[in-house]
N, CA, C and O of each residue as an XYZ file, in Angstrom:
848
protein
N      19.894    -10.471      4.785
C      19.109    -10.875      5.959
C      18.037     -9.823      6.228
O      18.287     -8.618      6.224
N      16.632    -10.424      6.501
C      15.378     -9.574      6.382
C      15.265     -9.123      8.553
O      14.868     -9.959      9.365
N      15.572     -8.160      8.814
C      14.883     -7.821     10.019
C      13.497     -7.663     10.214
O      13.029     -6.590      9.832
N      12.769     -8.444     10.697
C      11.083     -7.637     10.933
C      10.721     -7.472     12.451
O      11.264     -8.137     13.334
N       9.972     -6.739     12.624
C       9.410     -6.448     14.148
C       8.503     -5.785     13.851
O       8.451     -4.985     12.918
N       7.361     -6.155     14.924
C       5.769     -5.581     15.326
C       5.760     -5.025     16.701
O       6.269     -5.580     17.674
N       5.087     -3.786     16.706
C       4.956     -3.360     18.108
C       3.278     -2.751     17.587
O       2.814     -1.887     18.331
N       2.607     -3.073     16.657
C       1.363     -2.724     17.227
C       0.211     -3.702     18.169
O      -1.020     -3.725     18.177
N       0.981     -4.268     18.732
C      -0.404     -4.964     20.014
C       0.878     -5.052     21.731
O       2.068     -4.875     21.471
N       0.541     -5.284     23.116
C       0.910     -5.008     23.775
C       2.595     -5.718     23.918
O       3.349     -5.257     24.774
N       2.951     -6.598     23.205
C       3.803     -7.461     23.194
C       4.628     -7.074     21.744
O       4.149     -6.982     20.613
N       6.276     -6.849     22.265
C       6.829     -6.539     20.729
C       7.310     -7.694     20.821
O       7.546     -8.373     21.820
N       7.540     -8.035     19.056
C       7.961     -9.215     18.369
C       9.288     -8.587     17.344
O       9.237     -7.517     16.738
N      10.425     -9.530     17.341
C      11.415     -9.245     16.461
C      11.961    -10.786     15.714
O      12.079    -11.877     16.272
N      12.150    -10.534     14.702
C      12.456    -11.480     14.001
C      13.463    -11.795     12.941
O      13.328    -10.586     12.749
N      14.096    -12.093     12.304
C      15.298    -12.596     11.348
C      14.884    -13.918     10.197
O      14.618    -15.076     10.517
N      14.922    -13.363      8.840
C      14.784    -13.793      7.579
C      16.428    -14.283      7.094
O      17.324    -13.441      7.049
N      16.650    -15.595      6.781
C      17.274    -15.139      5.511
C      16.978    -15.480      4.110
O      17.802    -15.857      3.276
N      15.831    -15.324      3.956
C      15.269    -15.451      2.103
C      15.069    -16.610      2.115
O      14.684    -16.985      1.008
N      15.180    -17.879      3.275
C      14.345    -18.945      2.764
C      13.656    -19.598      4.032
O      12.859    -20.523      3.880
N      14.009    -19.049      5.424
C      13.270    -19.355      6.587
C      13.325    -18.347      7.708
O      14.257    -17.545      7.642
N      12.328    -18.224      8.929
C      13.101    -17.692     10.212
C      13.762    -18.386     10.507
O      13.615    -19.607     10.444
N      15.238    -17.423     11.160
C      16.439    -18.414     11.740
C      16.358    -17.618     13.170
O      16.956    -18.147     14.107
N      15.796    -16.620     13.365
C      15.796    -16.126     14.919
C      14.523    -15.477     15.269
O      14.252    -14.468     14.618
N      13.511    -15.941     16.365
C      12.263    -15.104     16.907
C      12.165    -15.289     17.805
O      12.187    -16.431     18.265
N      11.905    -13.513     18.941
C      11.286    -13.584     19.863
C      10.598    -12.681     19.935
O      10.568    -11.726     19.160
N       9.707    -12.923     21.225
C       9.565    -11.865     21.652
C       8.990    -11.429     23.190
O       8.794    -12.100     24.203
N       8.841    -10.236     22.936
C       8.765     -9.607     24.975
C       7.757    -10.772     25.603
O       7.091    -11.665     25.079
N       7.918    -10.433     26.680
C       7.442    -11.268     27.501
C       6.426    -10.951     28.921
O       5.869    -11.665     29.754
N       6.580     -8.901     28.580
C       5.928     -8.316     29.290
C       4.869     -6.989     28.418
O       5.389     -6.239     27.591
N       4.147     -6.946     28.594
C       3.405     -5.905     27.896
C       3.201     -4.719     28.048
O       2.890     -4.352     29.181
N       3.289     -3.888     27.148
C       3.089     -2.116     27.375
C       4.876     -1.962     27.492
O       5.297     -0.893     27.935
N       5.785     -2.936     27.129
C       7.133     -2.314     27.170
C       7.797     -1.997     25.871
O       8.840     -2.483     25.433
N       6.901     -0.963     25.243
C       8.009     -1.241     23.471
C       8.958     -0.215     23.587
O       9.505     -0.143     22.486
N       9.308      0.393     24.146
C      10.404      1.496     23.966
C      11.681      0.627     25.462
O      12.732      1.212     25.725
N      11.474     -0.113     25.877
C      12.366     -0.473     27.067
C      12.803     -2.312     25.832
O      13.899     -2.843     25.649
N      11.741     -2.632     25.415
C      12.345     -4.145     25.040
C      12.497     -4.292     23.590
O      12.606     -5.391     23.044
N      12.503     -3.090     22.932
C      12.844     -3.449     20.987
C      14.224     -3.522     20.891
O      14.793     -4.196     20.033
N      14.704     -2.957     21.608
C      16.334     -2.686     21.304
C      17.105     -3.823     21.930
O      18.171     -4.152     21.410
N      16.733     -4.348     22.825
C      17.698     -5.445     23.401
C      17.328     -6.359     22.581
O      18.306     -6.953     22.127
N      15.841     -6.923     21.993
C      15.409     -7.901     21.295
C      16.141     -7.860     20.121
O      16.505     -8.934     19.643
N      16.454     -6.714     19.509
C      17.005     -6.772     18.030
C      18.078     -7.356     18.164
O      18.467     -8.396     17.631
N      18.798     -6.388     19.208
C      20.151     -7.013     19.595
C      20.148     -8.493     19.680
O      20.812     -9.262     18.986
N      19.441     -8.743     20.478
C      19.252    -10.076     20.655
C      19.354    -11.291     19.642
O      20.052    -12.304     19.666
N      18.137    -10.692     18.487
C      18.406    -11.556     17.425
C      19.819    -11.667     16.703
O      20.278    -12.663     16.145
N      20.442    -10.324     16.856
C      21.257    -10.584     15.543
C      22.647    -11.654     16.608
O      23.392    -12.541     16.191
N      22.550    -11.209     17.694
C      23.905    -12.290     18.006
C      23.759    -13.542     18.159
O      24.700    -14.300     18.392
N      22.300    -13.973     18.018
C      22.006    -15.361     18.172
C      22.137    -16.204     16.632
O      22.444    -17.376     16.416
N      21.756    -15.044     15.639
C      22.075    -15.282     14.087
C      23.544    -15.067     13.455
O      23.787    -15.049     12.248
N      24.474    -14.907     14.496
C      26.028    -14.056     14.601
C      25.942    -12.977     13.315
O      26.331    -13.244     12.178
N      25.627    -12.298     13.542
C      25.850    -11.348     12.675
C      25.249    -10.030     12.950
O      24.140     -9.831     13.447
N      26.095     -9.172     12.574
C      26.175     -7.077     13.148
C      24.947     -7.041     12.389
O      24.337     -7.926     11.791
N      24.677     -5.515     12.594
C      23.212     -4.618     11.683
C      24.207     -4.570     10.222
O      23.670     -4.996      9.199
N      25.250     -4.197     10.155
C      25.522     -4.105      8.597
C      24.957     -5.271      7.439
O      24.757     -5.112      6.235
N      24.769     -6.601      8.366
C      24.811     -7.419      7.164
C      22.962     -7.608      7.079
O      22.421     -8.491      6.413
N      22.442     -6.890      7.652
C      20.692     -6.721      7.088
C      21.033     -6.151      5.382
O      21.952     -5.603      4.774
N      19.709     -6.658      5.119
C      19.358     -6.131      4.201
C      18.824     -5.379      3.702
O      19.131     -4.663      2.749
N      17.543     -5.487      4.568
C      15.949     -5.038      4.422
C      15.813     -5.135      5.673
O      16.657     -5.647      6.407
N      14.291     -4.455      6.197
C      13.382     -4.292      7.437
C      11.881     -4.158      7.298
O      11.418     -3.212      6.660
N      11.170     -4.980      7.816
C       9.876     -4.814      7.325
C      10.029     -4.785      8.833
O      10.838     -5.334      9.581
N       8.541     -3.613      9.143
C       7.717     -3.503     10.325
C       6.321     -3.602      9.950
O       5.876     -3.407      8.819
N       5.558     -3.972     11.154
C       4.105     -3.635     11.266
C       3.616     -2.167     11.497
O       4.109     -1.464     12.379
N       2.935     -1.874     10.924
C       2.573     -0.715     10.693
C       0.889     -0.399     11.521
O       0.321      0.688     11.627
N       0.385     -1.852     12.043
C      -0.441     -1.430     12.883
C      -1.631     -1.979     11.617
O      -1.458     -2.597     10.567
N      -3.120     -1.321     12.414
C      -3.411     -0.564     13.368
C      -3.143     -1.126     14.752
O      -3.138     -2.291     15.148
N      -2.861      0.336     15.550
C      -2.027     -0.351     16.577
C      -2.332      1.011     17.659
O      -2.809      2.016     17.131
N      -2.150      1.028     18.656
C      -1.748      2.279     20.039
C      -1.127      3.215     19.269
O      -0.659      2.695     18.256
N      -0.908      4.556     19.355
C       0.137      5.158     19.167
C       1.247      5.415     19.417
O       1.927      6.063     18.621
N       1.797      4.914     20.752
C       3.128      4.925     21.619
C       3.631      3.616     20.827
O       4.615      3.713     20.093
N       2.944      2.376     20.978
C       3.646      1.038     20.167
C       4.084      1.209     18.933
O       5.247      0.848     18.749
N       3.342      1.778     17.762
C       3.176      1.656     16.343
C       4.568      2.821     16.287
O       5.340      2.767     15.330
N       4.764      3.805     17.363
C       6.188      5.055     17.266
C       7.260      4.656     17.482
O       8.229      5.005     16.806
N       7.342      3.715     18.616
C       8.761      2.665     18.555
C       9.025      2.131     17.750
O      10.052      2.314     17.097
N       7.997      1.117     17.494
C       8.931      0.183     16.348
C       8.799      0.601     14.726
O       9.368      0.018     13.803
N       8.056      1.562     14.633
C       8.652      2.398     13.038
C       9.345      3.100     13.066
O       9.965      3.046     12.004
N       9.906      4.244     14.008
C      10.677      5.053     14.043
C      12.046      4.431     14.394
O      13.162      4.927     14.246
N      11.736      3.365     14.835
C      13.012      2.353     14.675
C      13.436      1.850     13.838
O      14.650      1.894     13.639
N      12.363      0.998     12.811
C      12.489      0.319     11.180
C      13.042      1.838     10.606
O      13.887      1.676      9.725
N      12.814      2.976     10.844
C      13.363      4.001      9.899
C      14.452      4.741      9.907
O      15.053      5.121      8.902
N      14.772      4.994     11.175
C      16.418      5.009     12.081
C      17.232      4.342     11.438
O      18.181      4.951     10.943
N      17.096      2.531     11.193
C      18.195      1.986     11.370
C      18.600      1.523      9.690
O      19.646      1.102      9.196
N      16.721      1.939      8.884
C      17.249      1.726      7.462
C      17.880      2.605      6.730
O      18.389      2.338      5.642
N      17.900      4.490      7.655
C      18.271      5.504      7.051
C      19.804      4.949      7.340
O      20.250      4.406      6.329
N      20.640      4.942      8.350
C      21.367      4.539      9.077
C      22.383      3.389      8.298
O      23.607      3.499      8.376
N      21.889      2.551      7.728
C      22.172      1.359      6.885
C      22.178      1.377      5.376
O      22.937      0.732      4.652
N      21.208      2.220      5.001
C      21.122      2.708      3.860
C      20.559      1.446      2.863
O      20.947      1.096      1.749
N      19.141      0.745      4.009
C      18.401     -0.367      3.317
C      16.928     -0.239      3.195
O      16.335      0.575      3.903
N      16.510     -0.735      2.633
C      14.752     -0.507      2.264
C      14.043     -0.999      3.786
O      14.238     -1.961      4.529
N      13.105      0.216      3.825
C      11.907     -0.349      5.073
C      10.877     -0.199      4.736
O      10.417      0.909      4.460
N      10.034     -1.640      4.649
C       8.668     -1.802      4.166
C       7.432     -2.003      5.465
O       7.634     -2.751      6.422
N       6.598     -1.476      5.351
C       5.168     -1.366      5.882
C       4.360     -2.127      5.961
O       3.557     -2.136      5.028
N       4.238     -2.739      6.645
C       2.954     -4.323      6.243
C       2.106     -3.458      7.165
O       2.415     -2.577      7.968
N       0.672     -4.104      6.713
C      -0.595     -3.714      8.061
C      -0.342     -4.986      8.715
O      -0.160     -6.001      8.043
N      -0.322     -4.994      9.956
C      -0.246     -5.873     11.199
C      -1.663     -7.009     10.842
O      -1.810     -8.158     11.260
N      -2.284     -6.464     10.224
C      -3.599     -7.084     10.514
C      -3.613     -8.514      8.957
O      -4.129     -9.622      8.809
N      -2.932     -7.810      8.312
C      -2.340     -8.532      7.043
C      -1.835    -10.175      7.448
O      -2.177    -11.325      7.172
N      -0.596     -9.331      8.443
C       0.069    -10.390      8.850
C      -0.410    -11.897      9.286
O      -0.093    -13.063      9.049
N      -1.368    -11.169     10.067
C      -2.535    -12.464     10.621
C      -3.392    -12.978      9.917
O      -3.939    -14.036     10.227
N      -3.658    -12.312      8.839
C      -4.270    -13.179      7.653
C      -3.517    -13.934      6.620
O      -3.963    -14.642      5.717
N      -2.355    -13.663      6.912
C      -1.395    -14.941      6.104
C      -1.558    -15.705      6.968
O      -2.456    -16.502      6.698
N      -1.071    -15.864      7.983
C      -1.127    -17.076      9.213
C      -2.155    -17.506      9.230
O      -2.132    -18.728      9.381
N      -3.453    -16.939      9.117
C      -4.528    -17.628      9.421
C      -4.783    -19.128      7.914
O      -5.015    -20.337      7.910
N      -4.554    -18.045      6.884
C      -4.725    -19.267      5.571
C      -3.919    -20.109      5.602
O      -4.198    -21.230      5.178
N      -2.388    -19.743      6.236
C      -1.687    -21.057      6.001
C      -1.567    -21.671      6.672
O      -0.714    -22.539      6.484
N      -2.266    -21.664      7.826
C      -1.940    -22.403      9.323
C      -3.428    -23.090      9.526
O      -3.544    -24.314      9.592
N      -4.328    -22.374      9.601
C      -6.040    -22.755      9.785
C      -6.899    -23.815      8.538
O      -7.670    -24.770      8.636
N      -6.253    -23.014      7.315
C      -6.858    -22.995      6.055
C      -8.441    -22.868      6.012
O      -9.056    -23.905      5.759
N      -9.088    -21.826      6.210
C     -10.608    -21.604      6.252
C     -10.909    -21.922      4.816
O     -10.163    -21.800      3.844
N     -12.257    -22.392      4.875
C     -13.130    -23.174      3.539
C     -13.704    -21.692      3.263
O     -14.407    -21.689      2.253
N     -13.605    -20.518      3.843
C     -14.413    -19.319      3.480
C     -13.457    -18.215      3.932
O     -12.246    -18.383      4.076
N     -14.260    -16.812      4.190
C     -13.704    -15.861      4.075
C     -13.942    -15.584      5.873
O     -14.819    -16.107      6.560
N     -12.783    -14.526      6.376
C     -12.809    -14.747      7.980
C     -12.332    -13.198      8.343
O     -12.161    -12.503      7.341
N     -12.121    -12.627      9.464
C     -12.185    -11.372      9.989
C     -11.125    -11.840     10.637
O     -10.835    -12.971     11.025
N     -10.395    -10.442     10.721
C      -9.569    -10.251     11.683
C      -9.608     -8.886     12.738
O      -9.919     -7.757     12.361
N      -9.234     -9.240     14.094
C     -10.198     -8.090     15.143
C      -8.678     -8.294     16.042
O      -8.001     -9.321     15.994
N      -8.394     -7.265     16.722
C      -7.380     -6.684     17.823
C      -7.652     -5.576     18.234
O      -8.259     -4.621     17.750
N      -6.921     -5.854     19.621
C      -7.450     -4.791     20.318
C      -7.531     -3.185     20.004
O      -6.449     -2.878     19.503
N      -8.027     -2.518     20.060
C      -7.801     -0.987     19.851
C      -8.798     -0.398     21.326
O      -9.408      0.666     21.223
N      -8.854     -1.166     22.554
C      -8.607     -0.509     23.538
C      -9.839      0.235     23.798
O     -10.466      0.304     22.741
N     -10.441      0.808     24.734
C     -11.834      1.791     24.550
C     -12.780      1.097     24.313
O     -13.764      1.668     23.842
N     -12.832     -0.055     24.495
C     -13.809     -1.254     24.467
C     -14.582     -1.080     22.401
O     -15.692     -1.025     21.872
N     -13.272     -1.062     22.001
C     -13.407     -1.092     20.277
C     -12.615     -2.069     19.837
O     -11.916     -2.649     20.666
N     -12.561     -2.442     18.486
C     -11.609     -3.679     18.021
C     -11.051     -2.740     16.904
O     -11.882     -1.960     16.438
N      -9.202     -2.657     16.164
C      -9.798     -2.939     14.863
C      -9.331     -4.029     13.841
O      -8.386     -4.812     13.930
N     -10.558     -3.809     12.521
C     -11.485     -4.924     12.037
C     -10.540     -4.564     10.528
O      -9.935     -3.623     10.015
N     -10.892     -6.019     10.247
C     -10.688     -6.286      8.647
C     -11.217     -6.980      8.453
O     -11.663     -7.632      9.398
N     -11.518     -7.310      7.247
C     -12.433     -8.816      6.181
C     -11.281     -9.373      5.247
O     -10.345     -8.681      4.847
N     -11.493    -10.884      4.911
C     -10.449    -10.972      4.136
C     -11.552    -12.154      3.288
O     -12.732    -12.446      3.483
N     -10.670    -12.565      2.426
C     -11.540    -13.503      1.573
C     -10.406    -14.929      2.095
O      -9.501    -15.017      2.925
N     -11.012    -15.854      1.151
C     -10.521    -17.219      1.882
C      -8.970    -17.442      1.097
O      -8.280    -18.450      1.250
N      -8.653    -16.417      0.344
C      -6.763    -16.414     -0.081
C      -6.318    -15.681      1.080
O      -5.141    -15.829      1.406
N      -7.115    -14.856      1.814
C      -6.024    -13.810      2.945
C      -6.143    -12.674      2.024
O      -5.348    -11.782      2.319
N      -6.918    -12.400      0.946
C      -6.739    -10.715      0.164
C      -8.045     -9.821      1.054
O      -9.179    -10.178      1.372
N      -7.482     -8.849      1.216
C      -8.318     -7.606      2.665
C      -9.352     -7.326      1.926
O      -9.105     -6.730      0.877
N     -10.705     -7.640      2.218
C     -11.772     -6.939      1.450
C     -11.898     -5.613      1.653
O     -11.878     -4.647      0.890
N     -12.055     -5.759      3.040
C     -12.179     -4.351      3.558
C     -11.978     -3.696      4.952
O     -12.248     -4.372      5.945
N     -11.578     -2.583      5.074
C     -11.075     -2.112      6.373
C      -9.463     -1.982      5.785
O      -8.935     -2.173      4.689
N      -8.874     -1.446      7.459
C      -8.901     -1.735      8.254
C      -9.844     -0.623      9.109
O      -9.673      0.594      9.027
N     -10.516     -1.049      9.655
C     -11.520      0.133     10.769
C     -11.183      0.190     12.146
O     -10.281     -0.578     12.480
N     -11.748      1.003     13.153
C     -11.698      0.758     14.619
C     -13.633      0.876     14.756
O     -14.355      1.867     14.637
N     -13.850     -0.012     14.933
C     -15.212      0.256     15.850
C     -15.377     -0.723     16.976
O     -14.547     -1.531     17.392
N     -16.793     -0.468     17.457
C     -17.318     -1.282     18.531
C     -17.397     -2.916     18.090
O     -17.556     -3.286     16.927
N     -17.238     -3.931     19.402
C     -17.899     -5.022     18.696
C     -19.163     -5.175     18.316
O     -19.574     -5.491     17.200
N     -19.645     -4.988     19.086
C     -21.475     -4.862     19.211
C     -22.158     -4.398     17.235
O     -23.204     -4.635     16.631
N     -21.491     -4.025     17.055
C     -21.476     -3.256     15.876
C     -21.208     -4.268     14.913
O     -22.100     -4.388     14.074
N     -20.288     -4.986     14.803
C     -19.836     -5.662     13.491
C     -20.189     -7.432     14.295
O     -19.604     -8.254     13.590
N     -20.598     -7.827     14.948
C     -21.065     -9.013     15.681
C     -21.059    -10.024     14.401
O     -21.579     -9.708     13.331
N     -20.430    -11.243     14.622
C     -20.405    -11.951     13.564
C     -20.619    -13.308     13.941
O     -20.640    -13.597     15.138
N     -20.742    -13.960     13.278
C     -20.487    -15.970     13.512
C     -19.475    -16.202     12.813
O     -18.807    -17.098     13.328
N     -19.106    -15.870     12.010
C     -18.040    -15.542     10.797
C     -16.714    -16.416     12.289
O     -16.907    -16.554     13.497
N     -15.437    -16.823     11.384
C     -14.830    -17.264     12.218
C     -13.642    -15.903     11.914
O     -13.328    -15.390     10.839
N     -13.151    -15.582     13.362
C     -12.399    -14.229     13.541
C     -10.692    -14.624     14.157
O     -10.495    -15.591     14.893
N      -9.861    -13.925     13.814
C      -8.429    -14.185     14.502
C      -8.360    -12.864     15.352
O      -9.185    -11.986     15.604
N      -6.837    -13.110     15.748
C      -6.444    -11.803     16.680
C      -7.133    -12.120     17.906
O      -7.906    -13.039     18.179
N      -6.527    -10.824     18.821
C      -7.380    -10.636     19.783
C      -8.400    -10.344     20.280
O      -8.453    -10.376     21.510
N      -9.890     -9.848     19.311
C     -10.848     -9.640     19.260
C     -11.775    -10.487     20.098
O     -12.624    -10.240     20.955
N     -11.274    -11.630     19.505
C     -12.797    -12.583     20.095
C     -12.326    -13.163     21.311
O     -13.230    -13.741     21.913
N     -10.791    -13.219     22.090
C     -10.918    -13.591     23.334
C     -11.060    -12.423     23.990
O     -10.824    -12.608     25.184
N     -11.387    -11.105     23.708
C     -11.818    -10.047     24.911
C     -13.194    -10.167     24.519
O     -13.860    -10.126     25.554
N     -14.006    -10.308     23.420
C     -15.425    -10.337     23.504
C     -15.989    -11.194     22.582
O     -16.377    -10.983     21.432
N     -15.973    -12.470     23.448
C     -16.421    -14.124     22.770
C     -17.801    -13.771     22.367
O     -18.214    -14.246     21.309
N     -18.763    -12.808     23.243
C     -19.913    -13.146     22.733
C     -20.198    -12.288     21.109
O     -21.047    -12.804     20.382
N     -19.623    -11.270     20.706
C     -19.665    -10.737     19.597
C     -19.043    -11.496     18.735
O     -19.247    -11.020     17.618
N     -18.185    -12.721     18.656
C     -17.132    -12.951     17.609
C     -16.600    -14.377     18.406
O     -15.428    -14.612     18.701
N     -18.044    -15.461     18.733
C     -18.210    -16.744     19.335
C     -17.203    -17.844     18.196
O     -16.965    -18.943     18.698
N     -16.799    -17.686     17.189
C     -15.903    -18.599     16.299
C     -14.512    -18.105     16.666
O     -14.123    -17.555     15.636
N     -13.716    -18.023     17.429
C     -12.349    -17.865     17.366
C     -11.406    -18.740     16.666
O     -11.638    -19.947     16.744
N     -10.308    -18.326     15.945
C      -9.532    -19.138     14.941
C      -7.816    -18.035     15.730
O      -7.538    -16.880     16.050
N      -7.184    -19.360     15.682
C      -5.732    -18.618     15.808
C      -5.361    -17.661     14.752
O      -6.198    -17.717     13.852
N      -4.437    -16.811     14.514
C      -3.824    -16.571     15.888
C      -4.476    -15.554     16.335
O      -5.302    -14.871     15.728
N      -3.880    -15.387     18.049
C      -4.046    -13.896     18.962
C      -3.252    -13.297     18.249
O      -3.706    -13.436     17.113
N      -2.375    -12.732     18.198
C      -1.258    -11.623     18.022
C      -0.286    -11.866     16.527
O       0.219    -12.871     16.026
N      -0.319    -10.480     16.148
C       1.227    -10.575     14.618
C       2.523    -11.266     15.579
O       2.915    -11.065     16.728
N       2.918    -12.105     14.552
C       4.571    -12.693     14.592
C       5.302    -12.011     13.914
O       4.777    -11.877     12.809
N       6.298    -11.469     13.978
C       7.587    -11.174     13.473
C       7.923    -12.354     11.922
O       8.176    -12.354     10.717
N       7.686    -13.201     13.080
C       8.183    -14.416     12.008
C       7.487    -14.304     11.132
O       8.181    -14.061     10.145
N       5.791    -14.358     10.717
C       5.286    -14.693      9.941
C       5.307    -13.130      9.245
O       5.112    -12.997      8.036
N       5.490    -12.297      9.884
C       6.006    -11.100      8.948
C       7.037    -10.935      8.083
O       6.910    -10.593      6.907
N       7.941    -11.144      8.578
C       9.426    -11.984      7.662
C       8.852    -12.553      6.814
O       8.890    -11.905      5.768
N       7.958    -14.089      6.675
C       7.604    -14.606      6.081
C       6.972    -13.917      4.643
O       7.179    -14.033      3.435
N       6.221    -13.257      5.391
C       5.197    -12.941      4.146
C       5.765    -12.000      2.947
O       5.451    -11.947      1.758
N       7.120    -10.979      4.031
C       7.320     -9.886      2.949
C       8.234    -10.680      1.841
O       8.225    -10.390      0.645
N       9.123    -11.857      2.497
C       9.997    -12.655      1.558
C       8.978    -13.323      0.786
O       9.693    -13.454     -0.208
N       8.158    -13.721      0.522
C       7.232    -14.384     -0.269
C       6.375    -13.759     -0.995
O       5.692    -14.427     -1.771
N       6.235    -12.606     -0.935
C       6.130    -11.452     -1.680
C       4.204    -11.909     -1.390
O       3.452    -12.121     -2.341
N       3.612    -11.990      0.524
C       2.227    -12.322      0.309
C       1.656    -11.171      0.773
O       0.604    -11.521      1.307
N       1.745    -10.332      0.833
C       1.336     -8.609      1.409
C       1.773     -7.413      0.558
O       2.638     -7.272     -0.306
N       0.950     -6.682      1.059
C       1.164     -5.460      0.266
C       1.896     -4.596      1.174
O       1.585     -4.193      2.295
N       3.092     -4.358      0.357
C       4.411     -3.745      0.953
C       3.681     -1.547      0.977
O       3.439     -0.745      0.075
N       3.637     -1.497      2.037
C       3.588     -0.118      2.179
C       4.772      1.149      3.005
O       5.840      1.015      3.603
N       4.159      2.003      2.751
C       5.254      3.157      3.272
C       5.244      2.878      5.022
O       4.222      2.562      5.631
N       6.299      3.026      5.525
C       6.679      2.771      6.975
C       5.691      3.901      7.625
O       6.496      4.828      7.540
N       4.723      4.403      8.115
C       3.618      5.207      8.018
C       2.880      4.512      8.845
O       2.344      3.516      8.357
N       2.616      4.825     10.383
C       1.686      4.712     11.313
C       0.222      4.562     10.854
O      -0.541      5.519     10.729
N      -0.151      3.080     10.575
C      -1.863      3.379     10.781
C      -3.000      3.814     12.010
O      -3.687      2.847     12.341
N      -3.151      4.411     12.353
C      -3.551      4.674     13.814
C      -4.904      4.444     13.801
O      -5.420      3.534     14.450
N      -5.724      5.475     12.863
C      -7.062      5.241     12.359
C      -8.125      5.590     13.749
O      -9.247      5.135     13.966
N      -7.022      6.911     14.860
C      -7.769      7.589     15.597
C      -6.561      8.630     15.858
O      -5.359      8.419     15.694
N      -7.307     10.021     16.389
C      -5.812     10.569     16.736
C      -5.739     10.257     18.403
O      -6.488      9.911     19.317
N      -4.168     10.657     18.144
C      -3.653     10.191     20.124
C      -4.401     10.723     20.831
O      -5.278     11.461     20.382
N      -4.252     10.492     22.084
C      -4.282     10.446     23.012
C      -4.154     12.087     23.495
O      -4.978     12.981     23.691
N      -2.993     12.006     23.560
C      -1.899     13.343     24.304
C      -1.618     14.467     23.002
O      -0.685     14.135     22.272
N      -2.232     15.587     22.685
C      -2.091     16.461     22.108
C      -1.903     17.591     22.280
O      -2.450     18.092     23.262
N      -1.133     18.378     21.478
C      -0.366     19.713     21.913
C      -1.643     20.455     22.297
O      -2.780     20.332     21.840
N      -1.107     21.362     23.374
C      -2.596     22.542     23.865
C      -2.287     23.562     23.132
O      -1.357     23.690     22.335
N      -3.216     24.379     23.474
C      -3.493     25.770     22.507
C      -2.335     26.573     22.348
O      -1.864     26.789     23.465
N      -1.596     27.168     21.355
C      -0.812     28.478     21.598
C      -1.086     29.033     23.011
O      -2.107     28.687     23.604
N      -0.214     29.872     23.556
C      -0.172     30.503     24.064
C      -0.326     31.712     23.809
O       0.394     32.151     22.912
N      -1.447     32.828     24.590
C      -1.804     34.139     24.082
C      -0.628     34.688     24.411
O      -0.061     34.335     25.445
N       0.003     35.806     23.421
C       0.635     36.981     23.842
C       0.695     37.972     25.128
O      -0.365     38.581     25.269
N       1.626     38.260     26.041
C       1.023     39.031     26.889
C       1.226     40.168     26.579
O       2.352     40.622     26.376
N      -0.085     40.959     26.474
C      -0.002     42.972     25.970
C       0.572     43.352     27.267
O       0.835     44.531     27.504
C-alpha cells in the first residue's frame, strides 16, 4: 500500500494507493494547518483502509515548490515514517503532479503552464509539453513577467486572471493523483529534498561576539 501526501500549497492532502486505484483521500479543510492536520489525516486514512503503518509499502510526498514551513511537515514526515518502517520515500515536484492531472483530465491539444502560489505577489512556474513532460522550470517569479494566453493550471491564474486569462483545472496537487502517478510510473521519482527555490523566511542571526 502506497501512502502519498502534499503539503506544498495551503491545504494538506493525504492519500492511499493500492497498486491499482485510490482507496482513501482527503484532505484539510483549513489552511496554513500542516503541522496540526498531517497526522490525524494519515491516521485517518489508514483506519478507513483498515490497516496499521506496517502494512505501507512505499511513500511518495510532494516535494513542492512550496512555503517552507509546509514543504518541512510533510517531508520530514514522508522521512520519519519511511526510516521508521524501513520503506522507500520518493519525491515528486508538486507541480508535476498537476501536470499529470491536467493531461489526463483536460487533455490540452498543446503545451500548458503550471503556476501556484509562492506568495510575495510571485507564482512558481513550469512549462510542460502536451504529454505533461516539464520543459522547463520549476522557477518563482513575478506574473507580470511570464504573462501568457497559454492555458495555465494551479493556483496562479485565479489570484492573477489578468496575467494567465486561460485557466484550466486543477487549483491545487491531490494526494490522489500523486499516488496515481508514482504507481504508474508518470513522474520523475526524486530524493525527498525540499524544493523551495528561495531561502526562508526566519534565519539564524549572527554568532554572537565573545565577551573580552
Amino acid at each position: 500500500m502506497l501512502l502519498a501526501l502534499d503539503t506544498a500549497t495551503p491545504l494538506v492532502t493525504v492519500a492511499l494507493h493500492d497498486g491499482e486505484r485510490v482507496v482513501v483521500e482527503h484532505s484539510s479543510d483549513q489552511p496554513m494547518k500542516h503541522g496540526e492536520h498531517l497526522a490525524p489525516l494519515i491516521a485517518r486514512a489508514l483506519d478507513e483502509a483498515g490497516i496499521v503503518r506496517q502494512d505501507l509499502t512505499a511513500i511518495a510526498v510532494g516535494v513542492g515548490p512550496g512555503p517552507f514551513t509546509g514543504l518541512r511537515v510533510g517531508i520530514v514526515t514522508a522521512r520519519t515514517l519511511g526510516f521508521v518502517l524501513e520503506i522507500p520515500v520518493y519525491g515528486v515536484c508538486s507541480l508535476d503532479v498537476l501536470a499529470v492531472q491536467v493531461v489526463e483530465s483536460a487533455a490540452p491539444e498543446g503545451g500548458f503552464l503550471v503556476a501556484t502560489d509562492a506568495r510575495r505577489k510571485e507564482v512558481y512556474l513550469a512549462s510542460y509539453d502536451a504529454d505533461g513532460r516539464r520543459l522547463e522550470g520549476p522557477v518563482v517569479t513575478r506574473p507580470a513577467e511570464v504573462a501568457t494566453d497559454a492555458p495555465v493550471a494551479g493556483a496562479g491564474p485565479l489570484l492573477y486572471p489578468d496575467h494567465f486569462p486561460q485557466a484550466i483545472p486543477p487549483e491545487r496537487p491531490s494526494a490522489g493523483w500523486l499516488a496515481h502517478a508514482v504507481s504508474g510510473e508518470l513522474v520523475e521519482l526524486l530524493d525527498p529534498e525540499p524544493l523551495y527555490l528561495r531561502r526562508p523566511d526566519a534565519v539564524a542571526g549572527a554568532p554572537r561576539k565573545p565577551v573580552s
